[in-house]
N, C-alpha and C positions, 0 to 999 in steps of 0.2 A: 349154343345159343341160336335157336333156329331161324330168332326175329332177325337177328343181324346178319346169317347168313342168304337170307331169302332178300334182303336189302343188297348185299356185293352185290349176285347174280344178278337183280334186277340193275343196280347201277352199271355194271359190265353191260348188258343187254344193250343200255341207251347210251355209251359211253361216244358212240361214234354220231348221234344224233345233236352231241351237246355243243361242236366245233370250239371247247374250248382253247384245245391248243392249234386251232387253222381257223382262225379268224376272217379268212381271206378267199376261201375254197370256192365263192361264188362273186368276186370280181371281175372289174371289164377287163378286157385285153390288151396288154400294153398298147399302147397306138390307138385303142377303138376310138373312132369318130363320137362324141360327147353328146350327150343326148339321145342314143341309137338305142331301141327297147328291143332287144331280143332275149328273149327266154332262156333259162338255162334249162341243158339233158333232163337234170332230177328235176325240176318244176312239178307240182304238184297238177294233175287235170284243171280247168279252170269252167268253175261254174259261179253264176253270178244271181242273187235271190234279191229283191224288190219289192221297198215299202214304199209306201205313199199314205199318209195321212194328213187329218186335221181333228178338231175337237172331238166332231158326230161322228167320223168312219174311217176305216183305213182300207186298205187293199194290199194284197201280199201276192208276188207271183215267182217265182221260181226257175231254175234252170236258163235264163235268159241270152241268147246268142247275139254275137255281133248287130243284127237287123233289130232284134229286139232294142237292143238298150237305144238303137238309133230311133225306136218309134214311143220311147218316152215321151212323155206330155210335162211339161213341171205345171201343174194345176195353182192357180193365184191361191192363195190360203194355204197350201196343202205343201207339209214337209215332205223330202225324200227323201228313202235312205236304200242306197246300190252298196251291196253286200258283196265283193268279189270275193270269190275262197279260192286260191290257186291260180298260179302265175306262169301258168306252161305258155297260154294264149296271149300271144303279144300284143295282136290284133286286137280283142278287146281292150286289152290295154289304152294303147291309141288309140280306139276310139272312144271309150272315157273321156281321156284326156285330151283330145281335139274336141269334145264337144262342151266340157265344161275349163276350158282355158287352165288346163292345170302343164305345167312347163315342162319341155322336154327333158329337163336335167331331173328335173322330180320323177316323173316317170322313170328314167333310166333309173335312179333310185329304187322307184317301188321294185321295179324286176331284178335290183342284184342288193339281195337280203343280208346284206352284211353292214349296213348301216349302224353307224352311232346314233342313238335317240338324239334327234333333234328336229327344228320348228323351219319351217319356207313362210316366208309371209310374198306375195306374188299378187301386188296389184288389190283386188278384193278375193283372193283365194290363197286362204290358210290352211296349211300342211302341219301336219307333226306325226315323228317317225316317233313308234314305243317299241320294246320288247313284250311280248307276251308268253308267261311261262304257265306249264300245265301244274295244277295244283297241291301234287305229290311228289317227292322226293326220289331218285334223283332231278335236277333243274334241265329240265328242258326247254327251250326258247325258240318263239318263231317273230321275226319281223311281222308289226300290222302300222299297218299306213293309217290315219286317219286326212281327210281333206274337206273341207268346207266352203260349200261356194253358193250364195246365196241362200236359197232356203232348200238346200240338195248336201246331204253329209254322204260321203264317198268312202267306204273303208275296206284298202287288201289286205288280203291272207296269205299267207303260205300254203295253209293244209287246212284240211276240216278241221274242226273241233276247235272252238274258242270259250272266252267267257261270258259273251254278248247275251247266251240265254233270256237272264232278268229284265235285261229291256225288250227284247223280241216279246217276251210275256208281258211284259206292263203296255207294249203298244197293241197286242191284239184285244188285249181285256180294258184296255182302257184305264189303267192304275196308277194312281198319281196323279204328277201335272205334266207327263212327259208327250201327251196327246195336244194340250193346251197353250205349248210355247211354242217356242220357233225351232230354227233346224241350229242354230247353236246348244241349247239344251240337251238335244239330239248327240250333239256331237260330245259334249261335255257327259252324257249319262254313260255313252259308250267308253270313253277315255276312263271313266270311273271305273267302270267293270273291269279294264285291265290292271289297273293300278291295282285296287284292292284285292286281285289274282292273285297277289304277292303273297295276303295274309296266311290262307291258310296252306301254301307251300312255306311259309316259314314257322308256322304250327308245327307242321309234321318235323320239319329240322328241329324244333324244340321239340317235341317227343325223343328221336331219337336220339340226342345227345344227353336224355335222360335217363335213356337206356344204355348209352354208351358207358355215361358217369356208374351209373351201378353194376357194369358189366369188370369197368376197370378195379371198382371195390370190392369183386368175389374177386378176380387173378387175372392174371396176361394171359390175354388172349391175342394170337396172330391177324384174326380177322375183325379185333376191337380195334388194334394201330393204323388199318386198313382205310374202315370203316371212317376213323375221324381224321385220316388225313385225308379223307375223300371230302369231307365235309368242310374242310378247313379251304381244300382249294373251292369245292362249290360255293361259298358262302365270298371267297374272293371276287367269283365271275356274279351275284347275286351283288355284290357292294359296286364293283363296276360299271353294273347296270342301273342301279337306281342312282348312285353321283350321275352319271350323263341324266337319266331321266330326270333327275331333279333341276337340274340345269336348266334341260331345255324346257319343263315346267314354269319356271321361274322367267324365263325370255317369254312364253305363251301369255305368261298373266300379265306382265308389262309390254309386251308388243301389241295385244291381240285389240288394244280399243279403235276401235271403227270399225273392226269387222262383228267383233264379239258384242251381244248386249248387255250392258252394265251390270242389269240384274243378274246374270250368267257369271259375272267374272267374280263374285264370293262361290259358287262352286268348285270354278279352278284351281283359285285358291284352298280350299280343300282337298284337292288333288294333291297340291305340291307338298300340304302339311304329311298326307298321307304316305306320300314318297321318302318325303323325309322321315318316316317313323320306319321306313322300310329298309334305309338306309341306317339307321343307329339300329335297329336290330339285328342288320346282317354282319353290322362291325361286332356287336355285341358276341353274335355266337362266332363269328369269326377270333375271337379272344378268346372266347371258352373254349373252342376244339384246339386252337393252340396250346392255352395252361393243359388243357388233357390231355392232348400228346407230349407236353413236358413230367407232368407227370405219369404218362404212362411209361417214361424214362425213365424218369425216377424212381420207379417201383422194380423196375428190370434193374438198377444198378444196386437198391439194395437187397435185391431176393440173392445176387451177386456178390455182394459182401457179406450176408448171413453164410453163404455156400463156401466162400472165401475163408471165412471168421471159424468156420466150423473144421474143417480142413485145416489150418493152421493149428485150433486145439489142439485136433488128432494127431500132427505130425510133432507138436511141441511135447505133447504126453510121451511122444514113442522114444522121444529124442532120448533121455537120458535111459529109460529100458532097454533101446539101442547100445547105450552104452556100455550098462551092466552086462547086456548078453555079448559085447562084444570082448569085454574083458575079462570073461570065463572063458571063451573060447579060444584063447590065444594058447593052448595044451601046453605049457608050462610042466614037468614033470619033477610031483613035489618030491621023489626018493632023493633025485640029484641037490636038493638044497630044501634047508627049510623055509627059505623065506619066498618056494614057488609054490605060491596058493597053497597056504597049508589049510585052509579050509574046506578046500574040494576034498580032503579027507576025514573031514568030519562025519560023524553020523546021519545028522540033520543038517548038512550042508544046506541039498538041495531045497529045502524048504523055507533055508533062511534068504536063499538068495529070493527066491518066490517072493517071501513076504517082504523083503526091503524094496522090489519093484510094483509092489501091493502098494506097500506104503508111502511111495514116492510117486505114483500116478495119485493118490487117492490126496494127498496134499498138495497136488495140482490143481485138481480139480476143487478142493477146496478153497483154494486161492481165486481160480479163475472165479469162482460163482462170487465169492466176495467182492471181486471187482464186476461183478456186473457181467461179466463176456460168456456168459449160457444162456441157452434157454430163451433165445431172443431179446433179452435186455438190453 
């Protein structure tokens, strides 16, 4: 099956990108002083891209350093959105966050990526931590920060490549009403892109468990058992994530009034419905790759009992032929007495001992088939 073996490889490839079993790999230091932003070794380079719009125009600029973000304007009418991708630079970091009052402990947050989704409300500056995963199978996740502070949405990255695309295109083209509202929309259209990230990474898991399913219905396969208990744990770390996200969703929609606008919070709300369809789907196949790795037990225990049950015929057939041949063999010497195998001196001895082990397998076998026990019955 070439489909499932180009799936291991790729899951091996990103197995070490996934930190399911090291949770913990980018925590502070025991003892570190609380609030302290310094970057970790692996941090991705850190470059920071720049929106500003309103109704009639936007402005996009790119690559933006320390100096830059300090010589922002926030324009009266005019959303902002500071795009950081990569968390190597602490420094911008800090200065983000010194200049739009986002809390030290937040910050030490955004730079150690190993956060539980969850919400900061701080004063009027709203935080919420997500998971973001890439959209094909195996699950890979990166920490993004989202943060809102007046009419300026703030959101880090780990690494390049996210889902934000769709809104980057509707604010340059002007599509929608995402040019037209405020910078909560902003914030609430972004939060959408990741959540529904989820769908079509749990498409392909639904593809491939339909591959799996028919892979186990031609025969066992070693790298079919692999395969779904590979899936069975990703779909654990996939239910993980969306209970905490749904969580901290559910705190957003009822904490978020006074910073959020009313009109905005039936969007959120749709977020949280969303999570939670992401959440009954990930338990969903999470059952399925289980019953299929139970039955792909089940099918090894009776290819096992067929091989068992066949074996047993064969030795039960031989048994009494065993016998007959062993009770000729015992050279009894019929001159000394007539009653030592006078038959071995017959003409057609030998033919008759033939046919009564003829005839005593072949009434075995007739029995057995009556009872059902050939032929895979």
């Amino acid at each position: 099956m070439p489909v499932l073996s180009k799936r291991k490889n790729n899951h091996s490839k990103k197995r070490h990108d996934r930190a399911l079993f090291r949770p913990f790999d980018h925590r502070s230091e025991v003892g570190e002083l609380p609030g302290l932003v310094a970057a970790k070794g692996d941090s991705h380079p850190t470059t920071v891209n720049y929106f500003t719009f309103d109704r009639n125009a936007f402005m996009e600029r790119a690559g933006l350093n320390s100096k830059g973000i300090r010589g922002i304007v926030d324009k009266p009418g005019h959303v902002t959105w500071i795009d950081v991708i990569g968390l190597a630079d602490a420094e911008i970091v800090e200065s983000i966050g010194s200049r739009y009052g986002i809390h030290p402990l937040l910050q030490e947050d955004i730079v150690h990526t190993h956060q539980r989704p969850k919400v900061e409300i701080h004063e009027s500056t709203l935080a919420l931590i997500l998971r973001m995963v890439e959209s094909t199978a195996p699950i890979v996740t990166e920490q993004v920060t989202f943060v809102l502070c007046g009419s300026t949405v703030i959101t880090f990255q780990e690494r390049p490549g996210d889902s934000f695309e769709p809104v980057r295109r509707r604010i340059r083209n002007g599509l929608g009403t995402i040019r037209s509202l405020g910078a909560d929309y902003t914030f609430y259209a972004l939060i959408d892109t990741v959540i529904d990230g989820f769908f079509p990474l749990m498409e392909d898991y639904g593809k491939t468990l339909e591959e799996l399913e028919d892979a186990i219905d031609t025969g066992i396969n070693k790298l079919v058992q692999q395969r779904v208990h590979s899936i069975r744990s990703e779909m654990s770390q996939v239910r993980k994530i969306a209970w905490a996200q749904r969580d901290a969703m559910q705190r957003l929609v009822t904490e978020a009034d006074g910073i959020v606008d009313p009109a905005t919070l039936p969007f959120l709300r749709d977020c949280l419905d969303h999570t939670a369809q992401v959440l009954d789907v990930a338990e969903t196949f999470r059952d399925v790759a289980g019953d299929m790795r139970d039955l792909y037990f089940t099918q090894i225990s009776l290819r096992t009992n067929d091989v068992m049950k066949l074996l047993t015929i064969i030795s039960t057939i031989f048994m009494p032929l065993s016998f007959i041949a062993g009770v000729y063999g015992m050279n009894f010497n019929a001159e000394v007495s007539r009653f030592n195998m006078p038959e071995t001196q017959w003409y057609l001895g030998y033919p008759f001992v033939l046919a009564v082990m003829a005839t005593t397998a072949s009434v075995m076998l007739g029995y057995f088939h009556r009872k059902g026990w050939l032929f895979g019955q």
